[in-house]
C-alpha positions as CSV (number, residue, x, y, z in Angstrom):
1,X,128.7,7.1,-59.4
2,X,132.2,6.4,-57.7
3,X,133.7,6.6,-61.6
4,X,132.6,10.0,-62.3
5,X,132.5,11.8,-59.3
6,X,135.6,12.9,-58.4
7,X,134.2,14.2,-54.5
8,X,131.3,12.9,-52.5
9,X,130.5,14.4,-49.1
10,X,127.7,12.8,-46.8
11,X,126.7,14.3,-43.3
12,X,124.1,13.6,-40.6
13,X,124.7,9.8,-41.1
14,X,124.9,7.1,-38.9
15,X,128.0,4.9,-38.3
16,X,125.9,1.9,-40.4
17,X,126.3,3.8,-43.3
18,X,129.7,4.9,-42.7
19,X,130.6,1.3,-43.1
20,X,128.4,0.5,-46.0
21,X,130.1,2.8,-47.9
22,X,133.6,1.5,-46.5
23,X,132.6,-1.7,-48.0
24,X,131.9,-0.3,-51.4
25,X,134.9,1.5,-51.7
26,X,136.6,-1.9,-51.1
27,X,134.4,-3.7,-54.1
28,X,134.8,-1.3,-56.2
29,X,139.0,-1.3,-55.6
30,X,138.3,2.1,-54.9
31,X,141.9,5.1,-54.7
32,X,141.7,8.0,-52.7
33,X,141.0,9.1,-49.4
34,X,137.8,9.0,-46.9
35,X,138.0,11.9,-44.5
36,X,135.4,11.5,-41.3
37,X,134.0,13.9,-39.2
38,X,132.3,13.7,-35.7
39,X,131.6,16.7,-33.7
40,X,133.5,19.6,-33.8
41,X,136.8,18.2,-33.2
42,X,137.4,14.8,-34.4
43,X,138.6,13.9,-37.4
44,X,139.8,11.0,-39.3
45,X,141.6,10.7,-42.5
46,X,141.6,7.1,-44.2
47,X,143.9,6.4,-47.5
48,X,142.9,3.8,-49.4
49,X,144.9,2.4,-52.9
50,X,142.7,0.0,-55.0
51,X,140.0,-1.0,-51.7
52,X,143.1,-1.4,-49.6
53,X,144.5,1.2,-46.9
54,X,147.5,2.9,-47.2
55,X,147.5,4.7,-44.4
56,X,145.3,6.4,-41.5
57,X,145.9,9.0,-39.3
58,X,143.3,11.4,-36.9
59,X,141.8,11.9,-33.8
60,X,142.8,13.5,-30.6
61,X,145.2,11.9,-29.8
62,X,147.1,10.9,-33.0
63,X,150.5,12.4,-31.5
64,X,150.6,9.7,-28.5
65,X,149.7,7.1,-30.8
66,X,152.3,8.1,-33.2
67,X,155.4,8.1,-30.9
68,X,153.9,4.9,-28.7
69,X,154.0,3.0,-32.1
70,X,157.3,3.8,-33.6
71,X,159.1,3.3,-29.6
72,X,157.0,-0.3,-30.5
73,X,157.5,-1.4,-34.3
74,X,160.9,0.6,-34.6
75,X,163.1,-0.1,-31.3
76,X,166.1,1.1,-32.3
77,X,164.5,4.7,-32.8
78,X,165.9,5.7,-29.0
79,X,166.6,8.9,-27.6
80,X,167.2,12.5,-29.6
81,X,165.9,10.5,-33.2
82,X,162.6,9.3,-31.4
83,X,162.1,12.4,-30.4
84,X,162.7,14.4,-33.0
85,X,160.5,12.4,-35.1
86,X,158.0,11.1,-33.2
87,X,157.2,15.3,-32.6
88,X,156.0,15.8,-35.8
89,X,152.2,16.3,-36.4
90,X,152.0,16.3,-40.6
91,X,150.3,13.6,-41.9
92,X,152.2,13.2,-44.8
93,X,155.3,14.1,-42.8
94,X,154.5,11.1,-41.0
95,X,154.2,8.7,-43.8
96,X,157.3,10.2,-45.4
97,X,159.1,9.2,-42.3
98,X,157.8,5.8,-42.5
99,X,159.2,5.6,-45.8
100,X,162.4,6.7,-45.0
101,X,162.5,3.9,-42.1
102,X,161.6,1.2,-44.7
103,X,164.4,2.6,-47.5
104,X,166.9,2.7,-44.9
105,X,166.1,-0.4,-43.4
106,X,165.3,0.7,-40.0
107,X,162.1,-1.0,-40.5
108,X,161.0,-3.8,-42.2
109,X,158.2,-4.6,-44.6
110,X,156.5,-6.9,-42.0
111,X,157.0,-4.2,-38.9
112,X,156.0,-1.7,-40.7
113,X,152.4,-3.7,-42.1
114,X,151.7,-4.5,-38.3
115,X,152.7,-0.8,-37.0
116,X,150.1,-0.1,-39.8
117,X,147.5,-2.6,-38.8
118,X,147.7,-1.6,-34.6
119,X,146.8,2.3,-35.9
120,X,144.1,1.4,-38.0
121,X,142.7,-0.5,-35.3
122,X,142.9,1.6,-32.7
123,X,141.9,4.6,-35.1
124,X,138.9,2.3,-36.3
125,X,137.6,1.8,-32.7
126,X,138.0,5.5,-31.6
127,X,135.7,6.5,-34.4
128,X,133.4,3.5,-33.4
129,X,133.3,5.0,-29.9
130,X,133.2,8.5,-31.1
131,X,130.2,8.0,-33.1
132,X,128.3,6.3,-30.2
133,X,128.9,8.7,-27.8
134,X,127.8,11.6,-30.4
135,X,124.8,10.4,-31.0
136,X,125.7,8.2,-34.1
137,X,125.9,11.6,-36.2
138,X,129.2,11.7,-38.4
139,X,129.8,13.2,-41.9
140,X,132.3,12.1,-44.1
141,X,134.0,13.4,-47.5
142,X,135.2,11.1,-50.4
143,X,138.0,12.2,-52.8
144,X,138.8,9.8,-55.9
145,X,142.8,10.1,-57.0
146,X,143.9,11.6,-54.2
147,X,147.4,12.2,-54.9
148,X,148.5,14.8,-52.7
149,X,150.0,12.2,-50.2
150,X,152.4,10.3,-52.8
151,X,154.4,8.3,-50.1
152,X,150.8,6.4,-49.2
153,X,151.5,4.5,-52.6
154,X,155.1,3.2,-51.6
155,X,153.8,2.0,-47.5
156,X,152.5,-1.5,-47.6
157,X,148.2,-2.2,-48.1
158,X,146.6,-3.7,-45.2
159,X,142.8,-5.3,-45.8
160,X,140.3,-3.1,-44.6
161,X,136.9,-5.5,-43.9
162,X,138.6,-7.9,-41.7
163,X,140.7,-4.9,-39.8
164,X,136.9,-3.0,-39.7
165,X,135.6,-6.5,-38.1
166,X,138.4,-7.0,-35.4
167,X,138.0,-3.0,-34.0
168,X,134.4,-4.0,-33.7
169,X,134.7,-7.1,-31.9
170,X,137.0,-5.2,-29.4
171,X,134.2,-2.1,-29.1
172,X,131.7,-5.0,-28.2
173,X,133.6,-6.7,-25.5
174,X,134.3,-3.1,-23.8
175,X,130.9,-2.0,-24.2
176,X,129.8,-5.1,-22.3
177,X,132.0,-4.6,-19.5
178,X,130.3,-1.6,-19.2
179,X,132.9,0.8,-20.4
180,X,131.2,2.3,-22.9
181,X,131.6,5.7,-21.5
182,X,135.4,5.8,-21.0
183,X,138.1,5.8,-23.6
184,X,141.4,3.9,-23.5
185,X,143.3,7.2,-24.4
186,X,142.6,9.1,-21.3
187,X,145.6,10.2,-19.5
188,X,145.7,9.0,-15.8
189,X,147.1,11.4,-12.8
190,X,147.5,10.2,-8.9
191,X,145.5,12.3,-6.9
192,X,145.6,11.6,-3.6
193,X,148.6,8.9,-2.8
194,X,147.5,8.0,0.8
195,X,143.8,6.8,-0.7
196,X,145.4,4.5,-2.6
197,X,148.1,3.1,0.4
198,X,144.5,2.6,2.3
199,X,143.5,0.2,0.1
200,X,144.0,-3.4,0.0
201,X,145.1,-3.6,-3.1
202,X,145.6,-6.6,-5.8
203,X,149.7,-7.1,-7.0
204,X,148.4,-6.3,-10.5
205,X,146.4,-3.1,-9.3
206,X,149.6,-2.3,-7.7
207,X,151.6,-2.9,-11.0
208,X,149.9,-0.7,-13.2
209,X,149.4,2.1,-10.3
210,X,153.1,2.2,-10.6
211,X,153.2,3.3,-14.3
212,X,150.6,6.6,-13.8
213,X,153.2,9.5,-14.1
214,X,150.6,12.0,-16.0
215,X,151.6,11.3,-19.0
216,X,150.9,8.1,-19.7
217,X,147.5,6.6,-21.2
218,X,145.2,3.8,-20.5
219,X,146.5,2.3,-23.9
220,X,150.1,2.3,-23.3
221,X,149.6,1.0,-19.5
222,X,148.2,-2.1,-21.2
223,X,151.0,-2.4,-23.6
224,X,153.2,-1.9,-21.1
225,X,152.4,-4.6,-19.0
226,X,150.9,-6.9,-21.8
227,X,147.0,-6.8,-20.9
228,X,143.8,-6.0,-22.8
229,X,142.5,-2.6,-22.7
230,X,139.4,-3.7,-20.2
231,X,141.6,-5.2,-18.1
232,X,143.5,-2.2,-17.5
233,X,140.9,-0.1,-17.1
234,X,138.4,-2.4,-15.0
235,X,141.7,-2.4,-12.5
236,X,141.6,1.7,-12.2
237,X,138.2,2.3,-12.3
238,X,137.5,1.4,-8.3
239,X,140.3,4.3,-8.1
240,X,139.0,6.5,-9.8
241,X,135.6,5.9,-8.3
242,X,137.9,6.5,-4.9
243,X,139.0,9.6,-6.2
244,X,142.8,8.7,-5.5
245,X,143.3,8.6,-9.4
246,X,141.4,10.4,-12.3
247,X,141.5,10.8,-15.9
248,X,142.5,13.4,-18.4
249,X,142.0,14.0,-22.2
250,X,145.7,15.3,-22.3
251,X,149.1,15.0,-21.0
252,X,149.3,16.6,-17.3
253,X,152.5,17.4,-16.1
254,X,152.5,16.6,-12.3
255,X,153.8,19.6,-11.3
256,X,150.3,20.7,-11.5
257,X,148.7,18.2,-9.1
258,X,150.8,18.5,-6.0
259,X,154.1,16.9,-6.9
260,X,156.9,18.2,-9.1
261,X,157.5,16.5,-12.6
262,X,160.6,17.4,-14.4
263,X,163.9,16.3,-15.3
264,X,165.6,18.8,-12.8
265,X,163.8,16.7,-9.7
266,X,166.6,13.8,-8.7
267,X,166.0,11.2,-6.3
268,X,168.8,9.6,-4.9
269,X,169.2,6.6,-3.4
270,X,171.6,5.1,-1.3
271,X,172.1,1.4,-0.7
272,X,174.3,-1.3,-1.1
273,X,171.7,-3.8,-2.9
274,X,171.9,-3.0,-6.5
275,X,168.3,-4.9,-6.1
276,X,166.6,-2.1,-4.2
277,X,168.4,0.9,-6.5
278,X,166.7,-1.0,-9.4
279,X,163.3,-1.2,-8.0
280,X,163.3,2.0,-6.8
281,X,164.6,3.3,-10.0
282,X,162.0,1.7,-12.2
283,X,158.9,3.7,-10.3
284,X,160.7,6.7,-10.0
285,X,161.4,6.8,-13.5
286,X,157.6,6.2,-14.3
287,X,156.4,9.4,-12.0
288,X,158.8,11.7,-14.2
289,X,161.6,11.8,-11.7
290,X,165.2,11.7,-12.5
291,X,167.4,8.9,-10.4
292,X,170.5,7.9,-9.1
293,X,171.7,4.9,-7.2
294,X,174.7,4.9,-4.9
295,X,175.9,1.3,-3.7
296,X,179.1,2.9,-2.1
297,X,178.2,5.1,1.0
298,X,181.6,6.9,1.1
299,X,180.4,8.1,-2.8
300,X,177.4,9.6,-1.5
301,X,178.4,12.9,0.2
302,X,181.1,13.9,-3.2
303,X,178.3,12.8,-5.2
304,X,175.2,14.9,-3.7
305,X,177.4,18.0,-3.8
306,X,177.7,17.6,-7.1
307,X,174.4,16.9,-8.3
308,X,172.1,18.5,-5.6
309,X,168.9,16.0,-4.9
310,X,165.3,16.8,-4.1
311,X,164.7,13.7,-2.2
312,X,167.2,10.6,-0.3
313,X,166.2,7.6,0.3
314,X,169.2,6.1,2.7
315,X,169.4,2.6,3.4
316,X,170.7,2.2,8.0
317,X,172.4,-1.1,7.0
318,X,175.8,-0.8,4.4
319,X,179.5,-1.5,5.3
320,X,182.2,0.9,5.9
321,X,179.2,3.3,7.1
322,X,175.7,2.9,8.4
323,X,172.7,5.0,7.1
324,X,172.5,6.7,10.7
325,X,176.5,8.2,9.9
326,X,175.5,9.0,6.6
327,X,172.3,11.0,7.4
328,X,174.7,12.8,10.3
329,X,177.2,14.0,7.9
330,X,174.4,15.1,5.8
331,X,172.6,17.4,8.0
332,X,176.5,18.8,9.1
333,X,177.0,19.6,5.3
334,X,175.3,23.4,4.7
335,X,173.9,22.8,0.9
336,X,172.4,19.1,1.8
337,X,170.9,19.7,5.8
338,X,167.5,20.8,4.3
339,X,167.0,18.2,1.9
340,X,164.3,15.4,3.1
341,X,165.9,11.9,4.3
342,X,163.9,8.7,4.2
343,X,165.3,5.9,5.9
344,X,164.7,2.5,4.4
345,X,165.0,-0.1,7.2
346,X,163.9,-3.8,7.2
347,X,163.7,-3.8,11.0
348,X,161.2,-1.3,11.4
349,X,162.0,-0.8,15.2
350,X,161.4,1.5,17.6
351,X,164.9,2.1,18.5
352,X,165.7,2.5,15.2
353,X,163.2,4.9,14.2
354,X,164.0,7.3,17.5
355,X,167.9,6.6,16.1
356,X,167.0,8.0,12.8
357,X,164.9,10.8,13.6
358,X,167.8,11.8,16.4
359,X,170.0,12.2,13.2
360,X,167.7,14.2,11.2
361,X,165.7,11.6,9.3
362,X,162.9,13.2,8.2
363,X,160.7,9.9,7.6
364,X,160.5,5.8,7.2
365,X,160.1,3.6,4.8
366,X,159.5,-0.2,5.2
367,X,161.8,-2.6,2.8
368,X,160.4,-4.2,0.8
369,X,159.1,-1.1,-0.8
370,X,155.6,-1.1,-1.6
371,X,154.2,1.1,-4.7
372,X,151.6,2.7,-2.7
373,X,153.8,3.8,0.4
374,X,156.3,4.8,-2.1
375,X,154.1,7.3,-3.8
376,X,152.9,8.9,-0.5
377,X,156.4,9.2,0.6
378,X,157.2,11.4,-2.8
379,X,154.3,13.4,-2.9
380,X,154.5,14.2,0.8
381,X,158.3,15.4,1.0
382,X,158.4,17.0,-2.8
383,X,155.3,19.2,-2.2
384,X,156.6,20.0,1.3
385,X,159.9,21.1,-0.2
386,X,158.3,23.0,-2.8
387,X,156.3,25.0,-0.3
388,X,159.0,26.3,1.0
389,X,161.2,27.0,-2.1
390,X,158.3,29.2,-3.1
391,X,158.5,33.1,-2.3
């Protein structure tokens, strides 16, 4: 039938189906494209050149998965490129772009077959999932020849069966562990910071907490810190459960959930230990804020003047001058007396504390920083400050 017809559509038909028919296409060396429907709203599109894919591409969140896997398989893509590219939506735009990579040689042959293979998997177990949820209901089109998307025949081919096989070994396992119900591209947003500092919490919970910035997914959490999906998301559930996380089908800018989120929000920071400027850098960063680190106190004052921050963390011990001289000068200097001042102490003293607050500290925070008391700190004194920048 395949050799005559040149479109076959199929609806109201389980996922069973679905992949007997992906297994013909692959006996029968079959060139073209299988486009699959679930729902309303989601949609895959599979190339496939002589039983082999080409290319695949779909679902709600193809956009995330596109950028994630080029800042993956094509490192050297940083900055204004990435993000020029990795905004574009076109399906055939997208391959294009991969072809471009490869005659360049930005990418190799081999990167670009594995970039290949990680979206087919992932797309393959979405549309597992999909279908399951939706009551095993999908509809799918078949078109023979399809040559409308010419740069599928230059990518490399990947096997489809044993790609098919290892999406539905990793469906299994996270239907066992009783995830069923909850997809690994959900979005994740703190929602209440001091639930989560009330919890006695495992170092890896505390790891991944410290990656949630709104617009990052349960997918790229577990890239990130090189664990399975279930993994991940068997850490956050007990949160979300808690109500101090929860999850969202899209990006959420945080600015919408109590805290502000955009590159104009600086947090400073200002200690001698490149160490703590590092750490504190690195979970800033993942909450959307913009940073900077001073390890030279006398920099500090020249340096906020310039470049106005929202939030400074001020270290009591440094040469030359102490955090309590520092924090005096700063509440003397008109354009920085109103902007919150956390002191980071080791001590943790009473006399110290009275000290501070006689100063103008505005609050306390315990060294070694701890993820939890980090993030209560930020969204306590950004939401206060936005409060009262509002009309």
């Amino acid at each position: 039938m395949l050799e005559v017809e040149k479109t076959i559509k199929q609806t109201n038909v389980g996922l069973k189906q679905l992949l007997v028919q992906l297994q013909e296409l692959t006996n029968l060396t079959f060139s073209g494209s299988l486009q699959i429907n679930v729902g309303n709203d989601q949609n895959w599109i599979l190339w496939l050149r002589l039983g082999r894919l080409s290319w695949s591409d779909g679902g709600t969140n193809s956009q995330e998965r596109w950028q994630r896997h080029l800042g993956i398989f094509v490192p050297q893509l940083k900055g204004p490129p990435l993000n020029e590219i990795g905004t574009t939506q076109n399906t055939q735009d997208r391959c294009s772009i991969l072809v471009q990579l490869l005659n360049q040689g930005l990418v190799q042959r081999q990167q670009l077959t594995e970039l290949m293979l990680s979206v087919t998997r992932e797309i393959l177990f979405d549309l597992i999932q999909s279908s399951q949820i939706n009551g095993n209901c999908l509809s799918y089109e078949i078109t023979r020849d399809d040559s409308s998307n010419k740069h599928t025949m230059i990518l490399p081919m990947i096997e489809v069966i044993p790609t098919l096989k290892e999406s539905l070994k990793t469906w299994q396992q996270w239907q066992n562990k009783g995830l069923a119900g909850y997809s690994p591209n959900l979005f994740l947003v703190i929602k209440q910071a001091e639930l989560i500092s009330n919890e006695n919490l495992s170092e890896s919970q505390l790891s991944i907490i410290a990656l949630i910035d709104g617009m990052t997914n349960v997918r790229s959490l577990a890239l990130t810190k090189d664990l399975d999906l279930a993994t991940v998301m068997l850490c956050l559930l007990p949160l979300v459960k808690l109500k101090a996380i929860s999850f969202c089908k899209v990006p959420k800018n945080r600015k919408n959930h109590g805290v502000l989120n955009n590159a104009k929000t600086l947090i400073a920071c200002v200690d001698d230990s490149a160490g703590v400027c590092r750490a504190l850098e690195r979970i800033i960063n993942t909450q959307g804020f913009s940073f900077v680190g001073i390890q030279e106190p006398l920099k500090a004052i020249p340096s906020f003047l310039k470049n106005k921050p929202d939030l400074i963390f001020l270290d009591l011990v440094m040469p030359i001058t102490n955090g309590y001289e520092l924090c005096t000068q700063l509440r003397k200097t008109p354009s920085l007396k109103d902007v919150p001042v956390v002191i980071l102490t080791g001590k943790d003293g009473l006399v110290d504390r009275m000290r501070a607050k006689m100063v103008g500290a505005n609050d306390f925070l315990s060294k070694p920083v701890k993820v939890p008391e980090l993030l209560k700190v930020l969204n306590k004194h950004l939401t206060q400050s936005t409060h009262k920048e509002s009309p």
